[in-house]
C-alpha positions as CSV (number, residue, x, y, z in Angstrom):
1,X,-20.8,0.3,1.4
2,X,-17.3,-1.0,0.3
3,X,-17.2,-4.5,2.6
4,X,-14.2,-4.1,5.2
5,X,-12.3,-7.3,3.1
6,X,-12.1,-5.1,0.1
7,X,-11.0,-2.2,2.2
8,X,-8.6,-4.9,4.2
9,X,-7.6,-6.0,0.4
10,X,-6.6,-2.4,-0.7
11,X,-4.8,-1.6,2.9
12,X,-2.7,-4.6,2.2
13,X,-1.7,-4.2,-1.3
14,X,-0.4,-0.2,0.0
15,X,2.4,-0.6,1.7
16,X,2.8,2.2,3.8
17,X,6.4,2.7,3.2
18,X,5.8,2.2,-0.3
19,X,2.6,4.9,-0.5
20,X,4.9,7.5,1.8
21,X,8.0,7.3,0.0
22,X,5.7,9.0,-2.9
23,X,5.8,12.0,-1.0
24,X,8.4,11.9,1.4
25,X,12.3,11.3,1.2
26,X,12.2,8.0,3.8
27,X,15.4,6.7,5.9
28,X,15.7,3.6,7.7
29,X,16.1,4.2,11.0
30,X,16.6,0.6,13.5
31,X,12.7,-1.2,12.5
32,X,11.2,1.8,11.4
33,X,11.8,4.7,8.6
34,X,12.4,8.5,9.6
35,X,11.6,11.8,7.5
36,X,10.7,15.4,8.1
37,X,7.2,15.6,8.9
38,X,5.4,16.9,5.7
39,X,2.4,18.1,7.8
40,X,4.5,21.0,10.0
41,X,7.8,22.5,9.4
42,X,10.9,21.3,11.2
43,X,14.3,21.0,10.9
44,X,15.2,17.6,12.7
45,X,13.2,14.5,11.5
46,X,9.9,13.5,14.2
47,X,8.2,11.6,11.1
48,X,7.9,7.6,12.0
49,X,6.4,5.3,9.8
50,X,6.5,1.7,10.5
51,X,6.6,-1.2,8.3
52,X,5.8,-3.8,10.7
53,X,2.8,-2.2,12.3
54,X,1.9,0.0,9.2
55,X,1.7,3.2,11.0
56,X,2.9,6.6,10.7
57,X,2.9,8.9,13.4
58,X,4.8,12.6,13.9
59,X,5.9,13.0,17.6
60,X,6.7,17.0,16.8
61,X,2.7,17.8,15.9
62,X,1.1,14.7,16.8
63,X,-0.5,13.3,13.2
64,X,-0.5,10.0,12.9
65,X,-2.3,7.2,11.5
66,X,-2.3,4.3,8.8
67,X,-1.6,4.5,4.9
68,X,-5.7,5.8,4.1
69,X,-5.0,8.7,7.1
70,X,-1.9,9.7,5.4
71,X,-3.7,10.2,2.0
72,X,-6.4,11.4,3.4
73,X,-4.2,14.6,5.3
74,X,-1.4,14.8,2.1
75,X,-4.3,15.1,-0.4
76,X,-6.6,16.7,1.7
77,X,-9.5,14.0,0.6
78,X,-12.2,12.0,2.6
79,X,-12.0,8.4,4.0
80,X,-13.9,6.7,1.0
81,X,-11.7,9.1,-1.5
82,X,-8.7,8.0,-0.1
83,X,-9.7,4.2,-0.2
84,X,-10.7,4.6,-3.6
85,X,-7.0,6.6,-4.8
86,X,-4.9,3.8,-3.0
87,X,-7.3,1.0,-5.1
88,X,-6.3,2.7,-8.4
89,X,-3.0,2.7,-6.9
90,X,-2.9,-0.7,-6.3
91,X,-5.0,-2.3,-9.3
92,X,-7.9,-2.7,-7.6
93,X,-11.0,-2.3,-9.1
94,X,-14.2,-1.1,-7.0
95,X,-16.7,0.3,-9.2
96,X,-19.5,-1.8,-8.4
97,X,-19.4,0.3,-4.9
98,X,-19.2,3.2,-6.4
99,X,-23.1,4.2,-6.4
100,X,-23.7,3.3,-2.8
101,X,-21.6,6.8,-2.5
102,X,-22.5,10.5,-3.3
103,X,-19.6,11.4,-5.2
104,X,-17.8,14.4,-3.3
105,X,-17.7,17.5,-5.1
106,X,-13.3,17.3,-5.4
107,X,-14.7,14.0,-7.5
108,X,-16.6,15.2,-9.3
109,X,-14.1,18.2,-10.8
110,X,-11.5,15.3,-11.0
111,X,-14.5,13.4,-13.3
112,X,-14.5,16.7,-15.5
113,X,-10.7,17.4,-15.8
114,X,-10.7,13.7,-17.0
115,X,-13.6,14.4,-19.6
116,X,-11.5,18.2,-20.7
117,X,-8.4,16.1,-20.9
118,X,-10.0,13.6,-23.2
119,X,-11.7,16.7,-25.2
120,X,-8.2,19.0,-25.8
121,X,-6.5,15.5,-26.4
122,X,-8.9,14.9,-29.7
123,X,-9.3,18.4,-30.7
124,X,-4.9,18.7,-30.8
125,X,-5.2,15.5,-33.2
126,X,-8.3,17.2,-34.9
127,X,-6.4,19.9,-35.6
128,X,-3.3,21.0,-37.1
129,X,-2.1,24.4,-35.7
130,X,-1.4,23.0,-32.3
131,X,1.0,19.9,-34.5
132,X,2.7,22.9,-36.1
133,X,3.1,25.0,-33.4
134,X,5.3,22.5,-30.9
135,X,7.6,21.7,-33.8
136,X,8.5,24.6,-34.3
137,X,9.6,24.7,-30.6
138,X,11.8,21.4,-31.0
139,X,9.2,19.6,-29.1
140,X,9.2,15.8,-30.5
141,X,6.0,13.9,-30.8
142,X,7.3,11.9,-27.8
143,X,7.3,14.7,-25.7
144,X,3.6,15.2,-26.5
145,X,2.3,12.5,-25.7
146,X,4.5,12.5,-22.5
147,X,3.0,15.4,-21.3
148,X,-0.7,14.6,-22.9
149,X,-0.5,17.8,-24.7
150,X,-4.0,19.2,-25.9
151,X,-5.7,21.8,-27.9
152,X,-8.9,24.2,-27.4
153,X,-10.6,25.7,-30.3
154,X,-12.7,28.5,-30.0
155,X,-16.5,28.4,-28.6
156,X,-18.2,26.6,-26.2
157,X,-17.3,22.6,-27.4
158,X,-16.1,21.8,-23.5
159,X,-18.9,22.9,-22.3
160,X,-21.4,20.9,-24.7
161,X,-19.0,17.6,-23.9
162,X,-19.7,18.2,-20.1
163,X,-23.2,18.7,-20.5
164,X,-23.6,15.7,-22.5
165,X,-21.8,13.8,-19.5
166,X,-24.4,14.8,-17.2
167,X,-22.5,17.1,-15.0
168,X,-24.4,20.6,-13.5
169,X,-23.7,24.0,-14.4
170,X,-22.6,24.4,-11.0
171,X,-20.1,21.9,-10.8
172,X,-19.0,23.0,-14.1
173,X,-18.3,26.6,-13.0
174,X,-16.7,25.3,-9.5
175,X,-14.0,23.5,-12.0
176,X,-13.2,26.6,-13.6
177,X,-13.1,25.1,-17.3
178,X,-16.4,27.1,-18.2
179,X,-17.5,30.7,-17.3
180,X,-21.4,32.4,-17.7
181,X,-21.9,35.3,-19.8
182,X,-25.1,37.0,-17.6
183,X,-26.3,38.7,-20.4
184,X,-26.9,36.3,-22.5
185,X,-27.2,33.4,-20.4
186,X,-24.7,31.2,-22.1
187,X,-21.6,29.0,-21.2
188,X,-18.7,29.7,-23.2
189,X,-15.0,27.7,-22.4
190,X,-12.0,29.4,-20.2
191,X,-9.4,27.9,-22.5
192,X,-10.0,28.7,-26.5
193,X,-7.5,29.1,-29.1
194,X,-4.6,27.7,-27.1
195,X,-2.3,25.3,-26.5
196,X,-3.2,22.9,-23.2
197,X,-1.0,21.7,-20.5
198,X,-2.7,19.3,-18.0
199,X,-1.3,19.4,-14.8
200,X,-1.2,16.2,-12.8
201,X,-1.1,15.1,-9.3
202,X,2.1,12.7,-8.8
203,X,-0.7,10.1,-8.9
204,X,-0.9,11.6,-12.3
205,X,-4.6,12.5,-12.1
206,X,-5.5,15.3,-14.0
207,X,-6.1,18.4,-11.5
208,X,-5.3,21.6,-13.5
209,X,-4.8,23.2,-16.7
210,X,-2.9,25.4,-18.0
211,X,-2.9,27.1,-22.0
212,X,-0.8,29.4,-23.5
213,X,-1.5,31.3,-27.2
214,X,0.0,30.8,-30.3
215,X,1.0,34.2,-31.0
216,X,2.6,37.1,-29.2
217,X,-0.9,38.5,-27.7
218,X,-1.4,39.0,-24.0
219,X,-1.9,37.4,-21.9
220,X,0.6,34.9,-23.2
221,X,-0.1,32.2,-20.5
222,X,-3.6,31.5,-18.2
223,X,-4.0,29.2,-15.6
224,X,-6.9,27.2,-13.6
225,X,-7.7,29.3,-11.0
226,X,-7.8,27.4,-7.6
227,X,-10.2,24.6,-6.9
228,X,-11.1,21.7,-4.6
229,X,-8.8,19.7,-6.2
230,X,-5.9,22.3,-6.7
231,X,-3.8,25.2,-5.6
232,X,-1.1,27.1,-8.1
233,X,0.7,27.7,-4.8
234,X,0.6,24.1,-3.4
235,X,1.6,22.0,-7.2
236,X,4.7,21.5,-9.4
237,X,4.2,21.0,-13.0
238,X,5.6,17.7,-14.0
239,X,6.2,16.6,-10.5
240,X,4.1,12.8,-11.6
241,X,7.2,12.5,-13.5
242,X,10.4,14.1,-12.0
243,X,10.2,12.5,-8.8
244,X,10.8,9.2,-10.7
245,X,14.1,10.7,-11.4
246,X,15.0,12.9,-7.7
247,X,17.6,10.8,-6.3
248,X,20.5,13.6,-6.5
249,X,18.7,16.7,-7.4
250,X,15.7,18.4,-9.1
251,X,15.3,21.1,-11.2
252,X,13.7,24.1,-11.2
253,X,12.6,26.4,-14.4
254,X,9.7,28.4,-14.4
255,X,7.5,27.5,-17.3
256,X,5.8,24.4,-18.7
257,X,7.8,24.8,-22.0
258,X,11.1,25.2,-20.6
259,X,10.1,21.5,-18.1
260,X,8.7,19.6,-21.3
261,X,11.9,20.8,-23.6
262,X,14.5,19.7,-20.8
263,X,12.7,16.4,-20.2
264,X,12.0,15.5,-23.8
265,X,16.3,16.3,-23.9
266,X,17.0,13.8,-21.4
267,X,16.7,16.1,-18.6
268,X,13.7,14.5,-16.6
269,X,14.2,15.6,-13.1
270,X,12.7,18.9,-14.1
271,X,9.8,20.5,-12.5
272,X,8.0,24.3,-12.7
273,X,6.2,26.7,-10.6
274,X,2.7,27.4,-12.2
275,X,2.5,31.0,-13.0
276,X,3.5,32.1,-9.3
277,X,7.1,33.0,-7.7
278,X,8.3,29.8,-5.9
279,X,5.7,29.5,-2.0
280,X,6.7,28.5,0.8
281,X,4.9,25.2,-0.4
282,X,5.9,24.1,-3.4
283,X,9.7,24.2,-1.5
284,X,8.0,22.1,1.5
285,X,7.0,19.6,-1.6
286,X,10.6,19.8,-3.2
287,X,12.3,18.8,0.0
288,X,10.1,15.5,0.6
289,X,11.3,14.2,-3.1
290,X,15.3,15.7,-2.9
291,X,17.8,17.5,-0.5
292,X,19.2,19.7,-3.6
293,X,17.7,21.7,-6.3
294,X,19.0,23.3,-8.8
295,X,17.2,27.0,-9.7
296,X,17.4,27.2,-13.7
297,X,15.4,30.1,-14.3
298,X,15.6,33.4,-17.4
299,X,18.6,35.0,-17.7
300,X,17.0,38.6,-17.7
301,X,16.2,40.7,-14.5
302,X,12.7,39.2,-13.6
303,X,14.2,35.7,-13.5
304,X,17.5,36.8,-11.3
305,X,15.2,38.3,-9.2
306,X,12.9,35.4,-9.0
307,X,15.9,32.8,-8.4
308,X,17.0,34.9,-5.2
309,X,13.0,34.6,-3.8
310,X,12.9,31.5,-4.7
311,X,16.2,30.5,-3.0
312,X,16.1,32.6,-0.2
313,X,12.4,30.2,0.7
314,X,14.3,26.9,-0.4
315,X,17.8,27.5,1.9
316,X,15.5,28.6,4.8
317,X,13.9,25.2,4.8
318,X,17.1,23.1,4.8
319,X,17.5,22.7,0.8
320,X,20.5,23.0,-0.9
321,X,20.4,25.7,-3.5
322,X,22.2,25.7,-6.4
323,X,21.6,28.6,-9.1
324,X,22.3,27.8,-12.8
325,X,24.1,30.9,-14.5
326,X,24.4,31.1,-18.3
327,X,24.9,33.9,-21.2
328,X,23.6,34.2,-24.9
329,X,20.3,33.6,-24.5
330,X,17.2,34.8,-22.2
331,X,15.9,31.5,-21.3
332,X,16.4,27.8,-21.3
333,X,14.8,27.0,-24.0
334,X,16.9,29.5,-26.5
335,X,19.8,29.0,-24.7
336,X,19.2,24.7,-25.9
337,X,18.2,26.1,-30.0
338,X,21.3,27.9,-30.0
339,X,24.0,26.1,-28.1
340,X,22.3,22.2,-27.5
341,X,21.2,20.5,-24.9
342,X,24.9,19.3,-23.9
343,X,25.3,22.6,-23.0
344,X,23.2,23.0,-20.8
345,X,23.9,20.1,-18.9
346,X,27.5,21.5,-18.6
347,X,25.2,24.6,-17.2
348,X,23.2,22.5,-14.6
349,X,26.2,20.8,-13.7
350,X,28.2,24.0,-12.8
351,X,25.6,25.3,-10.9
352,X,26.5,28.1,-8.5
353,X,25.7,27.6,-4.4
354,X,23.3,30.1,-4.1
355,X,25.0,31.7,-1.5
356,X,28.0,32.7,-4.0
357,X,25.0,33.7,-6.3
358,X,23.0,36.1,-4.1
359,X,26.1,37.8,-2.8
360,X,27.7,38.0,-6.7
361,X,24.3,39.4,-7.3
362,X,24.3,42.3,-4.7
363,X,27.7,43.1,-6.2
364,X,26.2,43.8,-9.1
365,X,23.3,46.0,-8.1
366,X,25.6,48.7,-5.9
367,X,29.5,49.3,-5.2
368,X,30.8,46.5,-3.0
369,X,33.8,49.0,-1.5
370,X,30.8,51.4,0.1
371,X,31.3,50.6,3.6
372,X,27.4,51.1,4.2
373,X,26.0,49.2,1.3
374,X,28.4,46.2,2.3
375,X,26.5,46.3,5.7
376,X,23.3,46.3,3.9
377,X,24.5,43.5,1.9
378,X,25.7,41.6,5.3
379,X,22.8,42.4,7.2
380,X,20.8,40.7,5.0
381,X,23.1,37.8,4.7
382,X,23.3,37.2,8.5
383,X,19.2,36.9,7.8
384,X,19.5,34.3,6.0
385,X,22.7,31.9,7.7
386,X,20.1,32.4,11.4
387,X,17.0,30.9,9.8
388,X,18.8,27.6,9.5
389,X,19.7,25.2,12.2
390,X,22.2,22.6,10.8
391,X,25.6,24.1,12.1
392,X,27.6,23.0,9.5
393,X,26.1,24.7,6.7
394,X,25.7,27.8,9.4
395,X,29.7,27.4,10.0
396,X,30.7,27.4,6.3
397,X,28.0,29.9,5.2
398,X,29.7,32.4,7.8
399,X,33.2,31.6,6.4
400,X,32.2,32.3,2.7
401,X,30.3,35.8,3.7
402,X,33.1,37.0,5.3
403,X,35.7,35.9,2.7
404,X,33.1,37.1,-0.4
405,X,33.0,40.5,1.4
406,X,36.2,40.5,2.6
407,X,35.4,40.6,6.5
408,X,37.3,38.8,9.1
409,X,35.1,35.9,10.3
410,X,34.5,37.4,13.1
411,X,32.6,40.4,12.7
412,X,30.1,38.0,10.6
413,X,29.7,36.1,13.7
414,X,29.4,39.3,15.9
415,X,26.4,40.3,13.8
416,X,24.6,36.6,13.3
417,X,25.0,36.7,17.1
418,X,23.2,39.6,17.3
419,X,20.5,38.4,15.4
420,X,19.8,35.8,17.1
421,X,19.7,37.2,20.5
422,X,17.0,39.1,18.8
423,X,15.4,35.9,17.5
424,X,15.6,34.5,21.2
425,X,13.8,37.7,23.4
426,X,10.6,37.2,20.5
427,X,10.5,33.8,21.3
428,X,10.8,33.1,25.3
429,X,8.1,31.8,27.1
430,X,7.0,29.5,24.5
431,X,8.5,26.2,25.5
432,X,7.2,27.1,29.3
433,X,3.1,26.9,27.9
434,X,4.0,23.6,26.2
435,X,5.3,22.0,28.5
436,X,2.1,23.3,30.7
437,X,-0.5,22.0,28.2
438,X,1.5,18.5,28.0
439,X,1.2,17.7,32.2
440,X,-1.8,15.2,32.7
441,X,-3.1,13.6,35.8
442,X,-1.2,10.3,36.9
443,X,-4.6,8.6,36.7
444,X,-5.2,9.3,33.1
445,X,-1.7,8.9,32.2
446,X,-2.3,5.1,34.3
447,X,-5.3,4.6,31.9
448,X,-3.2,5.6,29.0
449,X,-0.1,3.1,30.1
450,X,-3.1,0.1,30.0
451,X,-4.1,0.6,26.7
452,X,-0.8,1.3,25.2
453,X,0.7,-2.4,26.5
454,X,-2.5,-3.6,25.6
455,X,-1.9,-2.4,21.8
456,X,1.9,-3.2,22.1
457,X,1.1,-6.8,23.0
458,X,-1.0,-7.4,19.5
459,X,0.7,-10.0,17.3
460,X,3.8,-10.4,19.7
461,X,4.8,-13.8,20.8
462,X,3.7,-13.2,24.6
463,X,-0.1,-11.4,23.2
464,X,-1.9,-13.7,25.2
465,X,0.1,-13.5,28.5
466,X,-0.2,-9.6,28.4
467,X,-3.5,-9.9,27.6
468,X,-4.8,-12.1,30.3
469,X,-2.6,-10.1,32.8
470,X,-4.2,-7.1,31.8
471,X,-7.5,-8.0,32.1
472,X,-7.4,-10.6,35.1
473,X,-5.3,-7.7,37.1
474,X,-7.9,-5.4,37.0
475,X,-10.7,-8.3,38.0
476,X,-8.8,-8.6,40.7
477,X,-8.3,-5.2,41.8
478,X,-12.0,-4.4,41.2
479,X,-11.2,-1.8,38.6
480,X,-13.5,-1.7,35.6
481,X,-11.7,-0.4,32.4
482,X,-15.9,0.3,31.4
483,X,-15.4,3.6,33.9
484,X,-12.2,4.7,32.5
485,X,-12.2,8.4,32.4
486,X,-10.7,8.3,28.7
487,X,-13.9,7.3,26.3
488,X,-11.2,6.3,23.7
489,X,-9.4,4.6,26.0
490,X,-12.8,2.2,27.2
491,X,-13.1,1.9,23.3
492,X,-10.0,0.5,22.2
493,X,-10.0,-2.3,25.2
494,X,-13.4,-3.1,24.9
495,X,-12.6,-3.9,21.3
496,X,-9.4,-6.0,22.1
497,X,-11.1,-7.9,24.5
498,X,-13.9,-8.6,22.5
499,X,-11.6,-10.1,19.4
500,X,-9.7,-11.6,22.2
501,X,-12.5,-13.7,23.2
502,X,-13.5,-14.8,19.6
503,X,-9.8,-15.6,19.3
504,X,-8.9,-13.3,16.4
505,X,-5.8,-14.0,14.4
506,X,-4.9,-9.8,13.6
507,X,-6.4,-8.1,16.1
508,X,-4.9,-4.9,16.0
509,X,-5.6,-5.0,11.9
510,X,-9.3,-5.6,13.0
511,X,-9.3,-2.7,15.3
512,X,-7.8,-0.3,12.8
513,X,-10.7,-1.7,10.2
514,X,-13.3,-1.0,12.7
515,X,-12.3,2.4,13.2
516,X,-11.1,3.5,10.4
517,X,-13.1,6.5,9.6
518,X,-12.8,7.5,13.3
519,X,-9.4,10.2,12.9
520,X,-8.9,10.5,16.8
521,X,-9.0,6.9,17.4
522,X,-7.2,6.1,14.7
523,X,-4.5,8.8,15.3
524,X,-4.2,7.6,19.6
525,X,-3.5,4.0,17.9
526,X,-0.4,4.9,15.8
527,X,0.9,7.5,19.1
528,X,0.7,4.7,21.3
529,X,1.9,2.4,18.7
530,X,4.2,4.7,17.5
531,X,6.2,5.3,21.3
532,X,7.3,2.2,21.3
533,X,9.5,2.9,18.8
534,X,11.2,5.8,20.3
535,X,11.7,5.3,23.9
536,X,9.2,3.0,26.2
537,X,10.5,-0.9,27.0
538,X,13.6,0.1,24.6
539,X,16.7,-0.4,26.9
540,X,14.9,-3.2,28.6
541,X,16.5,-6.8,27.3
542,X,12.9,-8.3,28.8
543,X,10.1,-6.7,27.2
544,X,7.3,-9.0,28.6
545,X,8.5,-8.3,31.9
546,X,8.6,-4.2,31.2
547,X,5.1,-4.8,30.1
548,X,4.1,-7.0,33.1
549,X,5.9,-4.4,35.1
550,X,4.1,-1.2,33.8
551,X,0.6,-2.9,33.7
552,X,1.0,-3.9,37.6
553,X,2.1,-0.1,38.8
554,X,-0.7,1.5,36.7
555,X,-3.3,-1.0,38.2
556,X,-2.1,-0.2,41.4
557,X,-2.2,3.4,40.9
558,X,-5.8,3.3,39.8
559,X,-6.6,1.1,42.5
560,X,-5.2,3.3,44.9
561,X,-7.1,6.3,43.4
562,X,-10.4,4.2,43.9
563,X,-10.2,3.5,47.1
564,X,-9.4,7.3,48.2
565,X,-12.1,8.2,46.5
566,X,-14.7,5.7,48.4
567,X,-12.9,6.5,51.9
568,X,-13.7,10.0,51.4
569,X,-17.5,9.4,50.3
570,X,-17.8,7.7,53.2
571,X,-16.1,10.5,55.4
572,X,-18.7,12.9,53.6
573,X,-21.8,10.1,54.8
574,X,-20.3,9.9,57.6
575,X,-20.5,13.4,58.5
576,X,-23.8,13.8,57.0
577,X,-25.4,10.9,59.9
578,X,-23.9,13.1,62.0
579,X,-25.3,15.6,61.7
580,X,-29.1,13.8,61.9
581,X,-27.7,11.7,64.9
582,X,-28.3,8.9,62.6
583,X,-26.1,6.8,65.1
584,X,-26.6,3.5,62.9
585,X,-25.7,4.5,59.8
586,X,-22.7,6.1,61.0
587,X,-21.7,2.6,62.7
588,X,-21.9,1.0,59.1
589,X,-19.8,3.8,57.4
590,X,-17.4,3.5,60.3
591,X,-16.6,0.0,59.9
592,X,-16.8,-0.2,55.7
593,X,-13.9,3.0,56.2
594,X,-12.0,0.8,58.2
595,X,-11.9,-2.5,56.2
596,X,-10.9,0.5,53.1
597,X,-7.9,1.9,55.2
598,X,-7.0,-1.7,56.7
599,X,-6.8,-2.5,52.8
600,X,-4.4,0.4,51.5
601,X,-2.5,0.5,54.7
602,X,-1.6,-3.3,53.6
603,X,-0.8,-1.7,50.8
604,X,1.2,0.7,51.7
605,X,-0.1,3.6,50.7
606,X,-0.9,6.9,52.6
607,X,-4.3,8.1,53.6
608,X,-5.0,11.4,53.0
């Protein structure tokens, strides 16, 4: 197995700001960094991640965890996958470990991309059709070896490569880059006689493929079908690149030549959608890298159509839309032949809000002055302004239907009013079976309280005060963490005590090490961890004597909880002895029930 110091090594040379900030737009908040949480939709940022404790937790749907989590859920890769992504990331090299693993099946189709990306690589170099081909286009040489353009002949020569590379038939097939002809029980390759585009992850591994034909025969374009290691739905083309570039805005085109002919221009915050209409997704993924985009799609009816999709999903999830309009030409790539690339960046730059756009575009399709269609037109609208929730944009958005339709402001607030009265009836009752799921016993909430001052305490100043206190508290009381009701919870403090003892410099590091293929643990580390941050001991100028504070109530509650439950065995003994006339026993039962109500009436509790 990898040895936990080369796991340590790799945890330490990934920052998890650093690692995060690959997927995630990150703002400094006090000692910690906010974002929306790219695991669950949501308007207002619950995403924490904290440098000094290298955690990330999300207190809207509960994930949390450190940097190898993270990759692990934003990937959707195991533990030993994850360790070995963030060591590539960070230089590290680990390949004598590597047989002490089965590979997973997503590495071996990443293996096999990386062989087919090799292969079209050599055969476009081989060859001079493909060479030809992309000048005529106005793609520089640059540009292809930006984009690690390739080339597949006809016949089966991928296949042949893989099989000299040891890889199965089936694990060829599950990669998609080979199909079987049944009938006469051959291989032949999914890509031949076309030009290759690799698609990357943003760790620029190669995950996909995509090839398009040299001629006008159909179909023009074809595409990886869905994988292990890929969804069309869930991956931008070019994204590895673009987001080096996101700071004010991305854009959006819709094919892989019109993204390779604006970034080999100069325009390289450019990504595409992979043979799909813009999901749900791929907007999801736009907003952690930018607030704006910028919707440059074909001028014809398809790709007016497809800009309104794709910004009706990007404006519903809080992006700013912008729509690029132009004339003379059908897409972005004849529109840069025949009018240059300055041009167009007068056309990105005058991008229209894309609530002007969709509005202008009704106009087009039906007469405006029809009192009916303008309802239509407003209805739909009025959709769109109530699936947001930042006021402003819902304030101005109202003021700019009403003036583009000429309405008084009003009656556009009469009918988004309306709407979302009709939101509000679907949706009551669901905050009252949260909050019932989220009640928990005092006791287990005491338990919790221990542990989380516990973890809070690791690499403070005052670790060893809280420490001792916690421990030699609940000596005193009689209370053994060992019967906590919480298995995680028995866990965690029988691991801090334990590095306590052996006087361990990073305790809570050594923890997280221990555990760190263990999700739930791991996850209850960075909550606790992770509360700190947001409310508990924060308006208290003392923090020690908070903790001191919290750990002698929850003690006490236990405590109290203990002893209630040993009066009432002994009632239930009691009552048993008498019912045998078993006169002596009930004398000792008697008297140990008196020295246990003696003891919590000097503590001032009630007996039940």
């Amino acid at each position: 197995m990898i040895p936990n110091e080369i796991i340590e090594q790799i945890k330490d040379s990934n920052d998890i700001v650093d690692v995060i900030s690959d997927y995630v737009s990150l703002k400094k908040a006090g000692a910690s960094y906010k974002a929306l949480c790219p695991f669950h939709q949501e308007k207002t940022p619950s995403f924490m991640v904290s440098s000094q404790k290298q955690i990330f937790h999300c207190f809207g749907c509960g994930v949390g965890g450190n940097v190898f989590s993270f990759i692990q859920k934003m990937e959707n890769i195991n533990f030993i996958e994850s360790v070995k992504l963030l060591a590539k990331r960070a230089g590290i090299t680990i390949n004598e470990y590597k047989s002490e693993y089965k590979s997973s099946e997503k590495e071996k189709i990443l293996a096999i991309n990386r062989v087919a990306l090799e292969y079209f690589r050599e055969q476009f170099f081989k060859n001079e059709k493909p060479g030809k081909y992309l000048k005529l286009r106005g793609i520089t040489e640059e540009a292809v070896e930006e984009f690690k353009l390739g080339y597949a002949p006809e016949g089966n020569g991928l296949y042949l490569r893989l099989k000299e590379k040891k890889f199965s038939d089936d694990i060829i097939l599950k990669s998609w880059l080979c199909r079987k002809i049944e009938s006469e029980n051959t291989f032949i390759d999914n890509f031949r006689e076309r030009l290759i585009f690799p698609i990357f992850n943003i760790f620029s591994e190669p995950i996909a493929f995509g090839g398009r034909v040299f001629d006008d025969s159909l179909p023009k374009y074809i595409n990886s079908a869905d994988t292990p290691v890929f969804m069309k739905g869930r991956n931008l083309y070019n994204l590895n690149n673009a987001k080096k570039y996101s700071e004010e805005f991305l854009v959006l085109v819709e094919g892989y030549m019109d993204a390779i002919r604006l970034f080999s221009e100069g325009i390289k915050n450019v990504v595409a959608t992979l043979g799909t209409a813009l999901t749900e997704d791929q907007a999801k993924i736009l907003k952690r890298y930018t607030s704006k985009v910028v919707i440059l799609y074909d001028m014809d009816e398809a790709g007016r159509k497809s800009a309104i999709r794709a910004g009706d999903i990007g404006f519903k999830i809080g992006l700013e839309i912008l729509i690029a309009h132009y004339n003379g030409a059908k897409d972005p790539d004849d529109f840069i032949k025949v009018n240059g690339i300055s041009a167009m960046k007068k056309v990105i730059n005058e991008s229209i809000p894309f609530i002007d756009y969709k509005i202008d575009f009704y106009k087009k399709q039906g007469d405006i002055n029809n009192t009916y269609y303008k309802e239509k037109i407003l209805n739909q609208m009025v959709e769109l302004i109530a699936s947001v929730d930042n006021l402003v944009l819902i304030n101005d958005s109202v003021k700019k239907v009403a003036k583009l339709l000429s309405l008084d402001t009003s009656i556009v607030e009469k009918y988004l009013n309306k709407k979302n009265k009709n939101l509000n009836k679907k949706n009551v009752g669901a905050d009252i079976t949260g909050d019932l799921k989220l009640q928990k016993r005092a006791i287990d909430m005491a338990e919790r309280a221990i542990v989380q001052c516990a973890l809070i305490s690791l690499g403070s100043i005052n670790q060893d005060l809280i420490l001792k206190h916690i421990y030699n508290r609940m000596k005193m009381a009689d209370i053994d963490y060992k019967k906590f009701n919480n298995k995680i919870f028995i866990e965690i403090l029988s691991s801090i005590e334990k590095y306590y003892i052996a006087k361990e410099k990073n305790i809570l590091n050594k923890i997280q090490l221990d555990y760190i293929e263990n999700e739930e643990i791991i996850n209850l580390i960075s909550k606790l961890l992770s509360e700190e941050e947001k409310e508990i001991y924060k308006s208290d100028k003392n923090k020690t004597t908070k903790i001191i504070q919290v750990i002698n109530d929850c003690v006490d509650r236990i405590e109290k909880e203990k002893l209630s439950k040993e009066v009432k065995l002994l009632q239930s003994k009691i009552e048993e002895a008498e019912k045998i006339n078993d006169y002596e026993s009930i004398s000792n039962f008697l008297k140990e029930k008196q020295k246990l109500v003696k003891l919590i009436k000097k503590r001032g509790d009630d007996i039940e």
